[in-house]
VMD Tcl script that draws the C-alpha trace (Angstrom):
set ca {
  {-13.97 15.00 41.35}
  {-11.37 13.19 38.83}
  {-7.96 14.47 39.12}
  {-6.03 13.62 35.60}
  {-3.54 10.98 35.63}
  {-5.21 9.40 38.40}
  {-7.01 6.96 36.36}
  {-5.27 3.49 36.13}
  {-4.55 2.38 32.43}
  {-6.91 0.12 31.02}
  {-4.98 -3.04 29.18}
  {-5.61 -4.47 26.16}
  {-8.45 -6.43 26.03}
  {-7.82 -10.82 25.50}
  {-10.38 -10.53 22.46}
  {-7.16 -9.00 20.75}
  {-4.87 -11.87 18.81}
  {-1.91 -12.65 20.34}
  {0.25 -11.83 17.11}
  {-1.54 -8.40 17.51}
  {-0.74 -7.99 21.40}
  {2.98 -8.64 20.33}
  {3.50 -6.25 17.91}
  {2.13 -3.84 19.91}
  {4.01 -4.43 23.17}
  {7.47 -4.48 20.47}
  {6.45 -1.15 19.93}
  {5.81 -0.21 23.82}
  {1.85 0.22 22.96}
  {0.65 -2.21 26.44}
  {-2.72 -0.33 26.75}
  {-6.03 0.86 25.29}
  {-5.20 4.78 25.96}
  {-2.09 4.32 23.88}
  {-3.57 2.28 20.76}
  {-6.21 5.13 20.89}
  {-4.06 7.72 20.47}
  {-2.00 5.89 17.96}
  {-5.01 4.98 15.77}
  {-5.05 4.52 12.93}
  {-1.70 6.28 10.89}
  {1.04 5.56 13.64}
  {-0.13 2.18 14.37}
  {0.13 1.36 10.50}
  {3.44 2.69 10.56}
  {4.70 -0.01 13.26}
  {6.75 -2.80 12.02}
  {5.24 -5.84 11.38}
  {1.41 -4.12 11.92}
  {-0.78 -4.31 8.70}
  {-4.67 -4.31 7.91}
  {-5.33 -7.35 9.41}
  {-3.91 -6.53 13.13}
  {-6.02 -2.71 12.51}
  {-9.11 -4.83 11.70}
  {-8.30 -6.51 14.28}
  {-8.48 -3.77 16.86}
  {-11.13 -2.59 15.41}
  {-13.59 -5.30 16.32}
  {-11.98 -5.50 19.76}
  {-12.26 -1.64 20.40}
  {-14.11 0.02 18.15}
  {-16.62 -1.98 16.37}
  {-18.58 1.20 15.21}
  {-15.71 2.20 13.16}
  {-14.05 1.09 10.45}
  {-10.76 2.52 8.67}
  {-10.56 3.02 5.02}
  {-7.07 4.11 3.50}
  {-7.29 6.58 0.79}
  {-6.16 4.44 -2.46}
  {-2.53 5.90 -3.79}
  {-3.15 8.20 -7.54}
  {-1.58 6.45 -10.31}
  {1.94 7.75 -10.88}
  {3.37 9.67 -13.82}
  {3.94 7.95 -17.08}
  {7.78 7.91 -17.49}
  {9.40 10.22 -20.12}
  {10.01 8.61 -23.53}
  {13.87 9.30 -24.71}
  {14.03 11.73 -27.05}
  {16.50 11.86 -30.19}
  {19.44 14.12 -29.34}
  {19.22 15.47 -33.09}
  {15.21 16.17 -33.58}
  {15.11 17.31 -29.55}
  {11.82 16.73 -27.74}
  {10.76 13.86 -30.67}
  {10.30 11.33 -28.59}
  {11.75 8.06 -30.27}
  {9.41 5.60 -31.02}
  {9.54 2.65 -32.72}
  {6.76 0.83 -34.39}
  {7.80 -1.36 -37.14}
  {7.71 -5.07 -36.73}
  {10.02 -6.78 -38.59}
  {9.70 -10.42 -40.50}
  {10.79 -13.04 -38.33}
  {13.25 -15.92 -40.40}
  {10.51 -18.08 -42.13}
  {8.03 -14.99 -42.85}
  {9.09 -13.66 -45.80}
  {7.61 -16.71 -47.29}
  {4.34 -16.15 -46.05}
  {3.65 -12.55 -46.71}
  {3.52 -12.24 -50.20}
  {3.02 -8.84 -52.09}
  {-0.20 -8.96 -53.63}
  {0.97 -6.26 -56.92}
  {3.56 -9.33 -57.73}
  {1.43 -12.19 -58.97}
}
mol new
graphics top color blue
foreach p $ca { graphics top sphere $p radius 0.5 }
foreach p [lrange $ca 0 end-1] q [lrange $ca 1 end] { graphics top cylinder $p $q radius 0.2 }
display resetview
């Protein structure tokens, strides 16, 4: 019969890199049960742990499994100022004008 807690904690395997084994022992995460429970969100949200330590884990612990973060929604367009006068009008402003030097290149074509 297996009483619970009596299990020893299994360590992190040496397959892990050692910049990985750091940033989890900064944290206080020193064996497999932990990074388990921890996977994936919290250990993403440790300092100095990215994609590269997770893959990392991955292939150490579980190579059948592979984390894919949901990609973040485009975020709102930002409001356009409006004129205080017209109200919601946005302003917009789409004239270009001549730059110094142009005016002698554009010629009107009713004036020859």
């Amino acid at each position: 019969m297996i009483i619970a807690g009596s299990l020893r904690p299994t360590p992190l395997p040496e397959k892990l890199s050692s910049r990985t084994r750091n940033t989890l022992a900064r944290s206080g995460i020193t064996t497999v049960e932990q990074v388990m429970d921890a996977y994936p969100i919290r250990l993403l949200k440790l300092p100095g742990f990215g994609m590269i330590a997770l893959r990392d884990i991955e292939k150490a612990l579980f190579p059948w499994q592979q984390y894919m973060p949901a990609r973040k929604k485009p975020g709102r367009k930002p409001k356009l100022p409006t004129d205080p006068i017209l109200g919601s009008f946005p302003i917009v402003c789409d004239v270009a004008f001549p730059q110094e030097g142009d005016m002698n290149k554009q010629r009107d074509p009713y004036i020859e």
